[in-house]
C-alpha positions in Angstrom: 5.6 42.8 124.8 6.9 46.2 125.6 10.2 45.2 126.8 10.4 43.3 123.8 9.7 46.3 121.7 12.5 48.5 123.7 14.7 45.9 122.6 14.0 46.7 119.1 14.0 49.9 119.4 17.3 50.3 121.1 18.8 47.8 118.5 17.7 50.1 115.4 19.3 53.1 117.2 22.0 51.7 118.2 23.1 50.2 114.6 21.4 53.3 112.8 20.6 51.5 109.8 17.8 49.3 108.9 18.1 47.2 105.7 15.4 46.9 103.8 14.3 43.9 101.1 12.0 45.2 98.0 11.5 43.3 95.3 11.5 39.9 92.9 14.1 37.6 94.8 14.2 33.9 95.5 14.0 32.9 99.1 17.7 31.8 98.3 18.6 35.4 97.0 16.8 36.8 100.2 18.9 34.3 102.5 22.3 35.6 100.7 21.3 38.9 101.3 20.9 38.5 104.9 24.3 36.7 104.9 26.0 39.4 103.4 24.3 41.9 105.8 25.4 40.2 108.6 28.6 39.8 107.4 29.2 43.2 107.1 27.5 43.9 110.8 24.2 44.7 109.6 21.5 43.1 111.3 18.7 45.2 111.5 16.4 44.0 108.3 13.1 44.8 106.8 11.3 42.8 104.0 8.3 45.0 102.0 5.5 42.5 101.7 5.1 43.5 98.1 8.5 41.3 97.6 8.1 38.0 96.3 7.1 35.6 99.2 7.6 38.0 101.9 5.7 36.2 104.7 7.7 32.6 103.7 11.0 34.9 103.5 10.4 36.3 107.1 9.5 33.0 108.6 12.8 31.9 107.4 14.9 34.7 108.2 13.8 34.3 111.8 14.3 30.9 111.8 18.3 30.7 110.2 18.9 34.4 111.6 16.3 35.2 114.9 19.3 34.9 117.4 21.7 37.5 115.3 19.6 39.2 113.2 16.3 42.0 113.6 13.6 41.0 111.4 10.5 43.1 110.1 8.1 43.4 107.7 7.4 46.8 105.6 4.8 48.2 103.8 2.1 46.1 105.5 -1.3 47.7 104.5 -3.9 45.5 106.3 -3.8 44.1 109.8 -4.8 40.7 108.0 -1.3 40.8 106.8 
């Protein structure tokens, strides 16, 4: 686990931007979201779980993007979530 966490640490520095996902969107609008972030060589992302279906939205962001793209989850308030 830790040199899996220096890996995404040294990812967030070294792009210097993390993107971050707040709000009422599809799963589709969440997907072209990521698409366009990636597209413009941002790949670094971080979905609030207070967005609609945040957990689903990760789950499939790591499973269409995992190999290109950094995703997190933000404003996590519980360890249950």
């Amino acid at each position: 686990m830790g040199a899996q966490r220096a890996e995404m640490a040294q990812a967030v520095k070294h792009h210097g931007l993390i993107a971050i996902i707040r709000g009422k969107f599809t799963r589709q609008q969440i997907l072209g979201i990521a698409e366009t972030l990636l597209a413009n060589q941002i790949p670094v992302v971080e979905v609030t779980l207070n967005t609609t279906g945040a957990l689903e939205s990760i789950s499939q962001l790591r499973e269409q993007f995992g190999n290109e793209m950094l995703v997190g989850a933000g404003t996590v308030r519980t360890a249950e979530q």
